[in-house]
VOPAGU-2260 file (C-alpha; in pm, 1 decimal, decimal comma):
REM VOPAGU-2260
SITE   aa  ch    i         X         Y         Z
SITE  UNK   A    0     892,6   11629,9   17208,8
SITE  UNK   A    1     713,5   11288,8   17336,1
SITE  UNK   A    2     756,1   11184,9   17006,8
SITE  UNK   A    3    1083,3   11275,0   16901,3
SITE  UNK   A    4    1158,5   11090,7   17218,6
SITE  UNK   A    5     937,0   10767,0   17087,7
SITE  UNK   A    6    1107,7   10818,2   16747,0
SITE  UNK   A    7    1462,7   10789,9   16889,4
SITE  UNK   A    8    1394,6   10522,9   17144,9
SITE  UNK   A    9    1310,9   10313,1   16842,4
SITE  UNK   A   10    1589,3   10407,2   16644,6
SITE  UNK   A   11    1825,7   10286,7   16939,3
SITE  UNK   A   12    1603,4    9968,1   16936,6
SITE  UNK   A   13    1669,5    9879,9   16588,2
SITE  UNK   A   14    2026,8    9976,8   16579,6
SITE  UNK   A   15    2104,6    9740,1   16908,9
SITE  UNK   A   16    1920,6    9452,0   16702,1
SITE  UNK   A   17    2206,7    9524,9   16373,5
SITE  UNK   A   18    2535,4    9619,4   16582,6
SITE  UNK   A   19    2721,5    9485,8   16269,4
SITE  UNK   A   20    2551,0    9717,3   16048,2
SITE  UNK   A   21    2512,8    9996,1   16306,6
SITE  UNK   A   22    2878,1    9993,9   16347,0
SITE  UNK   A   23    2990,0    9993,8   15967,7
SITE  UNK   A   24    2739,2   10302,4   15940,3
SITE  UNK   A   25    2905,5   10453,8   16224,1
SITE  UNK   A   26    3281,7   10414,4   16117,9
SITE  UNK   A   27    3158,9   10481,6   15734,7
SITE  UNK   A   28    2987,1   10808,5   15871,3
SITE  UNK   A   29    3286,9   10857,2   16097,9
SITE  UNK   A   30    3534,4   10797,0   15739,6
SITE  UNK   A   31    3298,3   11047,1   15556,2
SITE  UNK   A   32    3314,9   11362,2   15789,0
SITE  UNK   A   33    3650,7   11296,1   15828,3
SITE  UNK   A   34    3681,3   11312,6   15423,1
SITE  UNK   A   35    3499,1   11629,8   15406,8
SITE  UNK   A   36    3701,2   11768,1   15694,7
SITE  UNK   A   37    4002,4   11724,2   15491,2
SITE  UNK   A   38    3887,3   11852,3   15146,9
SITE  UNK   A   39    3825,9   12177,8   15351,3
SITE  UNK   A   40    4090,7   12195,9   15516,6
SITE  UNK   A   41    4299,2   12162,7   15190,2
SITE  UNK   A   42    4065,8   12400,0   14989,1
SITE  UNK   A   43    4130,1   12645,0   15312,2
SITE  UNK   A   44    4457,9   12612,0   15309,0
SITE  UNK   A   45    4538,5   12613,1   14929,0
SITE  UNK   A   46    4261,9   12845,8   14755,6
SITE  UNK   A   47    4054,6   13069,8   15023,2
SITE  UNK   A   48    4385,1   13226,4   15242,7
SITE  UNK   A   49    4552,8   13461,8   15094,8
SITE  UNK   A   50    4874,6   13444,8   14967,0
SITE  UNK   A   51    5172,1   13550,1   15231,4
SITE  UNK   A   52    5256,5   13879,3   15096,7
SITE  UNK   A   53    5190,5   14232,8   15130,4
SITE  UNK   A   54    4819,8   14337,2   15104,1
SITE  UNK   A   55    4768,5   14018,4   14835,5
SITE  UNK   A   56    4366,2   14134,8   14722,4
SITE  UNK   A   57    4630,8   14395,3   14586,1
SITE  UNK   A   58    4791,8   14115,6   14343,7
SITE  UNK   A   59    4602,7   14078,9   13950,8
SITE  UNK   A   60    4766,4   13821,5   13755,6
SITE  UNK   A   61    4766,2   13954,1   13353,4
SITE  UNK   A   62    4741,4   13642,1   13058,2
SITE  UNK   A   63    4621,9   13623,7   12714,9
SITE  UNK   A   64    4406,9   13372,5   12536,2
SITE  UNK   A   65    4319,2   13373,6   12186,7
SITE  UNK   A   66    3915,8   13442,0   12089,8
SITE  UNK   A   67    3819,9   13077,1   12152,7
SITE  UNK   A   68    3893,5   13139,4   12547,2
SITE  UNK   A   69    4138,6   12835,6   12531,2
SITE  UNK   A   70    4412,8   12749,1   12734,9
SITE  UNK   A   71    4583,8   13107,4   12852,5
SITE  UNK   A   72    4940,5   13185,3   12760,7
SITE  UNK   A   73    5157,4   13422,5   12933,3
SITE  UNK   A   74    5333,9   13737,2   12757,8
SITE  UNK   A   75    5611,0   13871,1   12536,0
SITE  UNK   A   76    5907,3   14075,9   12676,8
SITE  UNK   A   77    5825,0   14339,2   12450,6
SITE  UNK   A   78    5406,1   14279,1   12595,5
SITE  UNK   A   79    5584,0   14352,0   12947,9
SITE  UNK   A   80    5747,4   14630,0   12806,1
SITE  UNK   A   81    5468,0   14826,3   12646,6
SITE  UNK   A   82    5205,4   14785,9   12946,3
SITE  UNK   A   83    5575,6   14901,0   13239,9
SITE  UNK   A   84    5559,5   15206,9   13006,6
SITE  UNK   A   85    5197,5   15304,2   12923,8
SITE  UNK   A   86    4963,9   15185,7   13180,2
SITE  UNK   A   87    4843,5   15405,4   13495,6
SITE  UNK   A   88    4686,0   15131,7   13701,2
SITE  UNK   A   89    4969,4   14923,2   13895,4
SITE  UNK   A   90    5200,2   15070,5   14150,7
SITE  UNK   A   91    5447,6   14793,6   14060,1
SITE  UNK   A   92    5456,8   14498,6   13791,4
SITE  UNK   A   93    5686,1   14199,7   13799,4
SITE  UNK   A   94    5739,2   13924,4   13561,3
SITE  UNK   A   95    5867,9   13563,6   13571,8
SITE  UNK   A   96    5893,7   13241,8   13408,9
SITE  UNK   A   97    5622,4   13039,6   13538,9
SITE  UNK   A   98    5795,1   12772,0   13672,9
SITE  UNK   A   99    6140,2   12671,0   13856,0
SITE  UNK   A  100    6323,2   12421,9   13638,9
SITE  UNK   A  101    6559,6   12161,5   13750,2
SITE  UNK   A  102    6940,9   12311,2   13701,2
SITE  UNK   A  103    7264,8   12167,6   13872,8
SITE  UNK   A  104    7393,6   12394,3   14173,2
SITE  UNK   A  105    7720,0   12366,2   14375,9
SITE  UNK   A  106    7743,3   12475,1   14698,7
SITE  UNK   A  107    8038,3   12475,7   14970,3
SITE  UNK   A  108    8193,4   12221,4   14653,7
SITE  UNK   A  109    7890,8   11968,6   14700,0
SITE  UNK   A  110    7683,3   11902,0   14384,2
SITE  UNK   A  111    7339,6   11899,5   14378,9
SITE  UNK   A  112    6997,9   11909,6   14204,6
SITE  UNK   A  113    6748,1   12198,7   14274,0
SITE  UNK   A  114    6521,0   12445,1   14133,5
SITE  UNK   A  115    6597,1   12818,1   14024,4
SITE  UNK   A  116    6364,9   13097,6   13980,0
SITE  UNK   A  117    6411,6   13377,8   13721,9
SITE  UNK   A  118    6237,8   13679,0   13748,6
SITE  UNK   A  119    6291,3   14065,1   13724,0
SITE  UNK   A  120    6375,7   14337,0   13899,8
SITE  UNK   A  121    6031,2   14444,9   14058,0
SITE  UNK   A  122    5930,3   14027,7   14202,9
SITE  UNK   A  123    6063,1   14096,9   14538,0
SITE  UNK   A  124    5955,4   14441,1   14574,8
SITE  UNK   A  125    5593,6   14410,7   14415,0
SITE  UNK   A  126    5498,5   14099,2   14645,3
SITE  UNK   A  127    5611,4   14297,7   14936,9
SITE  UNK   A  128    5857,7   14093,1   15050,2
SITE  UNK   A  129    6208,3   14207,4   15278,2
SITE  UNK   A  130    6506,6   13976,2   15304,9
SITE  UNK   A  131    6653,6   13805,0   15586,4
SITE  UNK   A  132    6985,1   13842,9   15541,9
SITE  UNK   A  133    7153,4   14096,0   15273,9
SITE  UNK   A  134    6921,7   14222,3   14966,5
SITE  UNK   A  135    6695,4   14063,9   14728,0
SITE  UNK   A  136    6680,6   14126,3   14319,6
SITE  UNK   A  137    6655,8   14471,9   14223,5
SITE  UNK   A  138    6575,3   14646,8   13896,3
SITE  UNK   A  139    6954,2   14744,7   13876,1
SITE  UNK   A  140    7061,2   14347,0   13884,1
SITE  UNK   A  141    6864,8   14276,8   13575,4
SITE  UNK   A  142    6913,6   14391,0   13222,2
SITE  UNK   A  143    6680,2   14314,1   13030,2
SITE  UNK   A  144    6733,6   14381,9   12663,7
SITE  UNK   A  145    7129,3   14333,9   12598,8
SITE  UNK   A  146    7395,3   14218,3   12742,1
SITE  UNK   A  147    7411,0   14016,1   13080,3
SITE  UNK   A  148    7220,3   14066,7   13420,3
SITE  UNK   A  149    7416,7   14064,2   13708,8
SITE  UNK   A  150    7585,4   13717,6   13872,1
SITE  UNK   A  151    7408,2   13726,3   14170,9
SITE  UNK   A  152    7115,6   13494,6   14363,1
SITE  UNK   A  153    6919,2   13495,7   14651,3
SITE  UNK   A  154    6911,5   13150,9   14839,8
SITE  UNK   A  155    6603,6   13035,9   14985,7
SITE  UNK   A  156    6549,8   12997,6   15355,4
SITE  UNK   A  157    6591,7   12614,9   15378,0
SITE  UNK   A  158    6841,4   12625,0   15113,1
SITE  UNK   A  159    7037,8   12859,7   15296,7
SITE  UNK   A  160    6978,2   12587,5   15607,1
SITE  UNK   A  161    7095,1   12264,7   15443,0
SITE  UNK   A  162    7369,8   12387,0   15205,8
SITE  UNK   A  163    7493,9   12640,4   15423,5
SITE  UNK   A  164    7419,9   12546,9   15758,4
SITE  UNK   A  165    7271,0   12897,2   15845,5
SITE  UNK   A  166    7574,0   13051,6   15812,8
SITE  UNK   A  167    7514,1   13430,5   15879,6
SITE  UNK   A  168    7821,3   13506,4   15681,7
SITE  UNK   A  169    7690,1   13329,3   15343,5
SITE  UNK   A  170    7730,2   13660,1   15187,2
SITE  UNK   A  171    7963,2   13700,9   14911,4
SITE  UNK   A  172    7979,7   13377,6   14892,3
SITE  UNK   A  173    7973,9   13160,3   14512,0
SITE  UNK   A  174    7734,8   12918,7   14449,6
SITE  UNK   A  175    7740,3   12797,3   14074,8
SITE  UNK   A  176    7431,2   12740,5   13863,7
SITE  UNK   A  177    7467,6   12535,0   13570,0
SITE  UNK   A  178    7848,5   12574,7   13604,2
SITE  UNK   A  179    7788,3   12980,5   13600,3
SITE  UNK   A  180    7927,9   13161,3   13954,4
SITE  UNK   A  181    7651,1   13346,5   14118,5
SITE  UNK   A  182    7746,7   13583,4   14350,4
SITE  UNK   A  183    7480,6   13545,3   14669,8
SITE  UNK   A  184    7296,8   13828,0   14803,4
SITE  UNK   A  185    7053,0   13775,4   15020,0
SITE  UNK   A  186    6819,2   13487,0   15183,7
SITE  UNK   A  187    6456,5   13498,9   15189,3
SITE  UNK   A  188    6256,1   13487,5   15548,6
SITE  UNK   A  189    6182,8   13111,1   15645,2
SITE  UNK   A  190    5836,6   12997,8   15498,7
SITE  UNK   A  191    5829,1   13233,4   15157,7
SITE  UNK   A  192    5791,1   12987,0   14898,5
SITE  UNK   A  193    5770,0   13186,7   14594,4
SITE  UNK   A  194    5496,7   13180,0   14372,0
SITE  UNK   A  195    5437,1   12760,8   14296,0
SITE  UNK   A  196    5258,1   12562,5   14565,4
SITE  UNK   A  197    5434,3   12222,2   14467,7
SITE  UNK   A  198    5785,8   12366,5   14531,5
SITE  UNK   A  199    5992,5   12633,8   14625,8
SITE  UNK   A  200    6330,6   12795,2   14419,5
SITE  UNK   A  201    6656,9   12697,7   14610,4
SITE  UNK   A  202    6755,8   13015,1   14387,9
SITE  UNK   A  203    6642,1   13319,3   14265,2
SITE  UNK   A  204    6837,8   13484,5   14035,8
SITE  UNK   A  205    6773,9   13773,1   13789,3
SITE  UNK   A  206    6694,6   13695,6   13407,7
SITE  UNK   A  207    6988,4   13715,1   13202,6
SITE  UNK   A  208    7197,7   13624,1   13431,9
SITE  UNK   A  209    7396,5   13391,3   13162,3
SITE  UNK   A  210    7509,2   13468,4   12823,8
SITE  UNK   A  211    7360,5   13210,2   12730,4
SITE  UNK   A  212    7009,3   13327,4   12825,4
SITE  UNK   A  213    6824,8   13511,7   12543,3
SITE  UNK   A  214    6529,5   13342,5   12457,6
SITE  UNK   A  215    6319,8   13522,9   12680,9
SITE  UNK   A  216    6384,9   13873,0   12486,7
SITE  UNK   A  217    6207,2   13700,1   12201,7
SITE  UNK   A  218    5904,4   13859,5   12036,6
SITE  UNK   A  219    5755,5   13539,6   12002,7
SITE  UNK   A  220    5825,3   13415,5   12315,9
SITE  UNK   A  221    5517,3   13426,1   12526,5
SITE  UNK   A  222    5565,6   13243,4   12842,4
SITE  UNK   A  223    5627,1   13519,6   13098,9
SITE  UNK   A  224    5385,4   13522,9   13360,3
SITE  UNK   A  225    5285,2   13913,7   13502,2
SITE  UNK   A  226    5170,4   14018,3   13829,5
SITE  UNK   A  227    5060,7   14400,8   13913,7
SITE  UNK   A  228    4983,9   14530,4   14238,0
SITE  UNK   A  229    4680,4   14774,5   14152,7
SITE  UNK   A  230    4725,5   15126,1   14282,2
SITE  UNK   A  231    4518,7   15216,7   14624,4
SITE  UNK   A  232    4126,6   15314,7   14499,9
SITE  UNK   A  233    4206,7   15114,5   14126,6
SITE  UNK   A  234    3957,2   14824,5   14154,1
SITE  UNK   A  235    3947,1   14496,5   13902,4
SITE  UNK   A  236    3702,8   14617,9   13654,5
SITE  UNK   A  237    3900,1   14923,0   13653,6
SITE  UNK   A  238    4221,2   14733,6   13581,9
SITE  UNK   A  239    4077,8   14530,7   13263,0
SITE  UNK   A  240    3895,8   14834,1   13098,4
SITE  UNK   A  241    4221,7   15038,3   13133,1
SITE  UNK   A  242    4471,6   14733,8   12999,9
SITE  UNK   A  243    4154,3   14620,3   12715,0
SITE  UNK   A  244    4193,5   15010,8   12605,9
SITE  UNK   A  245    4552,8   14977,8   12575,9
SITE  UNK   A  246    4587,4   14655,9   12418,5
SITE  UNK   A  247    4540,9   14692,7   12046,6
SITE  UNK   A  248    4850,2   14990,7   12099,1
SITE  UNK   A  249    5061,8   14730,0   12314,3
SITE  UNK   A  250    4997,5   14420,4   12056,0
SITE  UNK   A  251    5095,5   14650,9   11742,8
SITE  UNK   A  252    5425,8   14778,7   11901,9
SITE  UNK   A  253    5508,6   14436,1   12035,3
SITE  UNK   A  254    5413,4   14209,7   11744,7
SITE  UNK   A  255    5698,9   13975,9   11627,0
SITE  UNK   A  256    5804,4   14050,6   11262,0
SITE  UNK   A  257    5845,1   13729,4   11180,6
SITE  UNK   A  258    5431,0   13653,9   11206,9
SITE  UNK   A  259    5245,1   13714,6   10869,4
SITE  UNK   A  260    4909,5   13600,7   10709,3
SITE  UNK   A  261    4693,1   13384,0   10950,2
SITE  UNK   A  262    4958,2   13380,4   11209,4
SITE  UNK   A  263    4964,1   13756,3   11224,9
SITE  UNK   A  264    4605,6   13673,4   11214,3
SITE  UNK   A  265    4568,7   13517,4   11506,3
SITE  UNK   A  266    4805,7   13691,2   11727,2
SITE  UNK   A  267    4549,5   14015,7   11706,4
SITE  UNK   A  268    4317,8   13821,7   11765,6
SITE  UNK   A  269    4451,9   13731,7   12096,5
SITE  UNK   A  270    4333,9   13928,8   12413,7
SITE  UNK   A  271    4429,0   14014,0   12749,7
SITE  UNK   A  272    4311,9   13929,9   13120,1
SITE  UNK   A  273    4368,6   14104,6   13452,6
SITE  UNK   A  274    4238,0   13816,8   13708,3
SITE  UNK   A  275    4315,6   13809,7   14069,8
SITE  UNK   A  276    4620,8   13654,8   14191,2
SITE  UNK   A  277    4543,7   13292,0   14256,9
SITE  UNK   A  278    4655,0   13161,1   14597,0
SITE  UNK   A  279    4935,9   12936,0   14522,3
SITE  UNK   A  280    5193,6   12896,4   14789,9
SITE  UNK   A  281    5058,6   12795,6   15169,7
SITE  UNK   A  282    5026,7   13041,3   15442,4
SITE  UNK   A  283    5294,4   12987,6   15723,9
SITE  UNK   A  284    5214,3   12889,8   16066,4
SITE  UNK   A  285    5050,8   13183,1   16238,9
SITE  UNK   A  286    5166,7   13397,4   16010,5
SITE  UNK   A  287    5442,0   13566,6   15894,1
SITE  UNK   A  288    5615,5   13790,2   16088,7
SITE  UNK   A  289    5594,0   14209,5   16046,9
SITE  UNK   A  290    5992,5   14222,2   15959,0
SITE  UNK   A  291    5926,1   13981,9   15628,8
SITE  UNK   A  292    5728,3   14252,3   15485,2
SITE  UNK   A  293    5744,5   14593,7   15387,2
C-alpha cells in the first residue's frame, strides 16, 4: 500500500507539472468513455432487447441463399405455400414484403407521402400483437391467389395522431392509397413499429389489396420475407432439420416453369435457413403494456 501511495503521489506530481496535457488526456478520456457508452447503449437498444412482441425467442426468420452462402433472398408465394401446408414446427407463419415503400395517401382530403406495409393474414396474429382501436389484418382480408384482398388498412398509432387527430371514431372511415379507397379497420397500440427499425408503415394493408397487385403470386418472385413462431418444446436445430427435410419436396412443387438448364440449375441448388428473428424495431419506454399483446 506505501507504495501504491508513493506511486500515485508521483503521478499527481507529474500531471500538476503538464496541466495542458493532463487536461486534454482527461477530456479525451472523458470523450472516449462517453463513445463507448453510446455504442452500447445503441447495440442495447438495437440488437440485444428483444423485439416488442409476444414471447419474441419464439420468432425464426426463414431465407434462402444459393450454395455459395451469398447474399440471402427471401421466398416464393408458392415457397410460403408449400412450408403453411406441410410443416409441423410453427404455431403460426406470416409473410411480408420486406420493406414499406413510399405510396401517396389521402387522408381527411389532405395529400400526403408515407409508407405502407403489405403483409398477410397471420402478421398481426403471429407477432402477438392486439389493436387499439377496431381489428387488425386477418387471414379472411387477404386472398392470396386470385382475385382481390379486401379494401381495408390499419393506421399506425402516430398516423392515426397526425392525420386523424386521435379521433376514436376513425373507423369506417376512407383513406386512399395510391388513389385506391381503403376502408380503415383498426389502429395499432402507440410504439409498435412494425418490423423495420428505420421507419414505421403509416399503413398496413393486406396483399392484394389492388387489382393491380399480382406480382407477388409470381413463381419467380422471391422477395417475401417469412417469420414462424416455433411451437412450445420445438427448439432451432429442431426447426432447420425439419424445414432442410422438407425442402427438396417444397422447391419441386414450387419451382417456376419458366426456369430451365442452368437456371433450373441453380434454383435447386438454393437452400433454406431458419435463423432467429433479428431485433429490428426499438423497445418502447418501459415497456409495452399487457393490453397490446395477446
Amino acid at each position: 500500500m506505501r507504495q501504491l501511495g508513493r506511486d500515485l503521489r508521483y503521478t499527481l506530481r507529474v500531471l500538476g507539472k503538464t496541466p495542458a496535457v493532463t487536461i486534454a488526456a482527461v477530456i479525451s478520456l472523458g470523450l472516449a468513455i462517453g463513445a463507448n457508452a453510446t455504442i452500447f447503449s445503441l447495440i442495447n437498444a438495437l440488437l440485444l432487447r428483444p423485439l416488442p412482441v409476444r414471447d419474441p425467442h419464439e420468432l425464426v426468420t426463414l431465407s434462402t441463399s444459393g450454395p455459395s452462402r451469398g447474399p440471402k433472398d427471401g421466398l416464393s408465394l408458392a415457397m410460403f405455400d408449400e412450408i403453411e401446408r406441410n410443416q409441423q414446427v410453427f404455431s403460426s407463419l406470416f409473410a411480408w414484403f420486406g420493406d414499406y415503400p413510399l405510396v401517396s395517401l389521402e387522408a381527411n382530403g389532405e395529400m400526403f407521402v408515407g409508407t405502407l406495409g403489405g403483409v398477410s393474414g397471420e402478421y398481426f396474429s403471429t407477432l402477438g400483437i392486439r389493436p387499439l382501436l377496431g381489428r387488425l389484418i386477418t387471414p379472411e382480408d387477404v386472398s392470396l391467389h386470385a382475385g382481390t384482398s379486401a379494401s381495408v388498412a390499419v393506421l399506425d398509432y402516430r398516423c392515426w395522431q397526425r392525420r386523424y387527430h386521435g379521433d376514436p371514431d376513425v373507423l369506417g372511415k376512407t383513406i386512399r392509397v395510391d388513389g385506391e379507397p381503403l376502408t380503415i379497420v383498426g389502429v395499432t397500440p402507440e410504439g409498435f413499429r412494425g418490423q423495420l427499425l428505420e421507419v414505421a408503415a403509416d399503413v398496413t394493408a393486406p396483399w392484394g389489396y389492388s387489382a393491380r397487385q399480382t406480382g407477388f403470386r409470381r413463381r419467380a418472385s422471391f422477395r417475401l420475407e417469412v417469420v414462424g413462431r416455433l411451437k412450445p418444446g420445438v427448439s432451432l436445430e429442431q426447426a432447420r432439420a425439419h424445414l432442410a427435410a422438407l425442402w427438396p419436396g417444397i422447391q419441386a412443387a414450387a419451382a417456376p416453369a419458366e426456369y430451365q438448364g442452368s437456371e433450373r440449375e441453380k434454383y435447386f441448388a438454393r437452400k433454406i435457413y431458419v435463423e432467429p428473428r433479428r431485433r429490428e424495431t426499438p423497445t418502447c419506454g418501459r415497456g409495452w403494456p399487457a393490453r397490446w399483446r395477446s
